[in-house]
Structures are given as structure tokens and as C-alpha cells.
N, C-alpha and C positions, 0 to 999 in steps of 0.2 A: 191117581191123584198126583198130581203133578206139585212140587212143594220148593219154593223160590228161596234159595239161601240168601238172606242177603246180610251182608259183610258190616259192622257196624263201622262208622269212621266220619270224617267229615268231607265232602265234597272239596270239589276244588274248587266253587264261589265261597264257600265259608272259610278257605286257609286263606282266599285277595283279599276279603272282606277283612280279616285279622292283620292279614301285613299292610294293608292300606292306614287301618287303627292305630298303629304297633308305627309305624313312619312318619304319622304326621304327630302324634306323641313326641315321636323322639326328637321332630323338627323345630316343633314347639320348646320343648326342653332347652336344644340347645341355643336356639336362638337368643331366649332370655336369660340363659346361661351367659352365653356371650357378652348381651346389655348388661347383666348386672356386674359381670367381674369387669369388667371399665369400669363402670363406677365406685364396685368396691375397690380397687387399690387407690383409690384419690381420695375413697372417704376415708379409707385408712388411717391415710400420713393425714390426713386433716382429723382424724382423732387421736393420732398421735401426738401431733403438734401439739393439739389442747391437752391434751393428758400430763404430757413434760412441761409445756406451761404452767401449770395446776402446778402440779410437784415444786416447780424452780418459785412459784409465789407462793406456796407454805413454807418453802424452807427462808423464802425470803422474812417474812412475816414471824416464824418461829424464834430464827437465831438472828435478827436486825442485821440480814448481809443483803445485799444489793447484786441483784442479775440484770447479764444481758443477751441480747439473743441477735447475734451477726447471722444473718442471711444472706448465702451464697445462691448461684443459680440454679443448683441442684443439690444444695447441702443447708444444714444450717449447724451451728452451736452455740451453747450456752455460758460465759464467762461472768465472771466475778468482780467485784471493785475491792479493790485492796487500799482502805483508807492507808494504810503505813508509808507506802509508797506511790498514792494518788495515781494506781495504773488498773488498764483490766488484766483481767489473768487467766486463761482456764480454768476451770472451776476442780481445785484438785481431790482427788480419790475417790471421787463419783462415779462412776461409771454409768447412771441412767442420764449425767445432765453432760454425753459424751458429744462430738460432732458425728452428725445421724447425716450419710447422705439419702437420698429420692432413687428410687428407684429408676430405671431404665428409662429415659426419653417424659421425666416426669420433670418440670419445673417449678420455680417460684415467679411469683410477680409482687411486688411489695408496694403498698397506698401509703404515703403517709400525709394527713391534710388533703387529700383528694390530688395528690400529685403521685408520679411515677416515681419510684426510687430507684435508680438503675445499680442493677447488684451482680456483684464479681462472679467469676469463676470459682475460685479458690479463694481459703480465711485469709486476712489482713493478717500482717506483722504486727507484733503488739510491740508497743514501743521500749525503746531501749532509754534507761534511765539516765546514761550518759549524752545522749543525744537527744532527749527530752523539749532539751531550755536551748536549741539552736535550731528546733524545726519549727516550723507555720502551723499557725494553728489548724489548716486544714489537713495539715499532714497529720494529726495526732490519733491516735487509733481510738472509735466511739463503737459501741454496738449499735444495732439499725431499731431495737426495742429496749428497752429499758422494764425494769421489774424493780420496783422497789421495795423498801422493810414495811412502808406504810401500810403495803399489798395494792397502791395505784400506778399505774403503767402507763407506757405510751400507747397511745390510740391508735389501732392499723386496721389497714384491710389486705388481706393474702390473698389470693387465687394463686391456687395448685390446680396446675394445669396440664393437660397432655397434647402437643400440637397438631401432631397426627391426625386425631380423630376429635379435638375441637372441644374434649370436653374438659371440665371444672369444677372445683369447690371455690367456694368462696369463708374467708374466714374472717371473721371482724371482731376486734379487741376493742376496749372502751376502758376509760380512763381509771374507772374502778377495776383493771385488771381481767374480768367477766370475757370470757372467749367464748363466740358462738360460730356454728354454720348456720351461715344465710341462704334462705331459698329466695332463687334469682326472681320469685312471684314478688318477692316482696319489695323489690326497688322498682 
């Protein structure tokens, strides 16, 4: 009697068969891995944006003070109107309504009225009280958004943007303050 041991284990079409499974998995993974982290760092700062905006219009609304919000190219902050001395100010001992910059090779683009607003590198000099009443009025230092106590704001639209690879949020403010992301379906 002749008696065949045979070795239990898996062949070697059942280990290709496994690492063929086990690769395109992982292909898959990382691919929309890839797609989605682009998108999430833009949805990010575009729900950070509205988050600190929320915040800068309750405090506005709370304690009758007046925000604004200067957008730079890759930065933005949030400043104050200081009825006493008729100037903006940084917004003092805050530290949530601080200057936030953008991440890495991320920008801004700013709509105001359906026109471009072209915005600096770096924050504006806020004006100096002595040199006030001898500069032009275009020289006077204004935020690019306004927030006020009533909690009605200036109307905008953002894209945060990455140039690179083309993609965007889009952000739209409306006069009651109300900040949304827009899906690009819907223009």
C-alpha cells in the first residue's frame, strides 16, 4: 500500500491570486487616498475660514464691536474698529481671531461684486494717528470684509486655491453674514 503524504499549504496560484488582491487594494487605497487629501487640506482652511468667521460675528453681535478681515495672498487676519480713535487695530488678546497663514503653495482669490480684488503679500500698516489727516483717502488702511455688531457683513466670494494641481473651494458670504461652500454644480 503505497500512501501519498501530502503537505498541507497553499499553492503557488493561490499566494499570485492573493498578492494580485492584496495590490490592487492597496492601489485603489492609495489612489483616493491621494484625491482625497488634495481636497481635504482646502476644505480644511475653507472650514476654518467659516469657523473664525462664525466666531469674529458672535463676538461681533455679543459685545456691539465691529470686525474685519484683511486678506493677504496666502494669509489672512482679523482686526477691530476702535470707535475712540476712528482706526482698525488687531483684534487684542485673542488669540483664535490671530493672523492664520495657508498652508504651502495654497492661495486666496477674493470677489467682491463680481470683480477681482487683488490682494498683497503681506498685512497693511495700520494707520498712524499722526499722519492720519495728511494722507489720501486711498491710502487709509480698510479690511477687504467687514463684520459688523448688526451680525450683517460684506458680501464675497473666496476660492482657495492650489495652482499646481488646479484644484479649489469656493466660499460665498452674503450680506446677512451666512458663509457657505459652493458646489461648482451649482453656478
Amino acid at each position: 500500500m503505497f500512501s501519498r503524504n501530502r503537505q498541507a499549504g497553499f499553492s503557488l496560484l493561490e499566494i499570485m491570486v492573493v498578492v494580485i488582491i492584496v495590490g490592487i487594494v492597496i492601489s485603489v487605497a492609495s489612489l483616493s487616498l491621494g484625491i482625497l487629501g488634495n481636497d481635504r487640506q482646502l476644505t480644511t482652511e475653507a472650514s476654518r475660514f467659516m469657523a473664525l468667521a462664525e466666531v469674529a460675528q458672535d463676538e461681533a453681535t455679543m459685545q456691539g464691536r465691529e470686525f474685519g478681515i484683511e486678506l493677504m495672498t496666502a494669509s489672512y487676519r482679523f482686526v477691530e474698529y476702535d470707535a475712540l480713535s476712528g482706526q482698525w487695530q488687531d483684534v487684542p488678546y485673542d488669540d483664535t481671531l490671530r493672523l492664520r497663514a495657508l498652508p504651502e503653495h495654497v492661495e486666496f482669490e477674493l470677489y467682491l461684486e463680481d470683480k477681482s480684488i487683488l490682494l498683497e503679500d503681506e498685512p497693511a500698516a495700520f494707520d498712524d494717528p499722526k499722519t492720519r489727516a495728511t494722507r489720501a483717502a486711498n491710502q487709509i488702511y480698510a479690511p477687504h470684509l467687514l463684520i459688523y455688531s448688526s451680525g450683517d457683513a460684506t458680501p464675497f466670494e473666496l476660492h482657495i486655491l492650489r495652482a499646481y494641481d488646479d484644484l479649489n473651494v469656493v466660499l460665498r458670504g452674503d450680506a446677512l453674514g451666512a458663509v457657505e461652500i459652493v458646489n461648482p454644480d451649482e453656478d
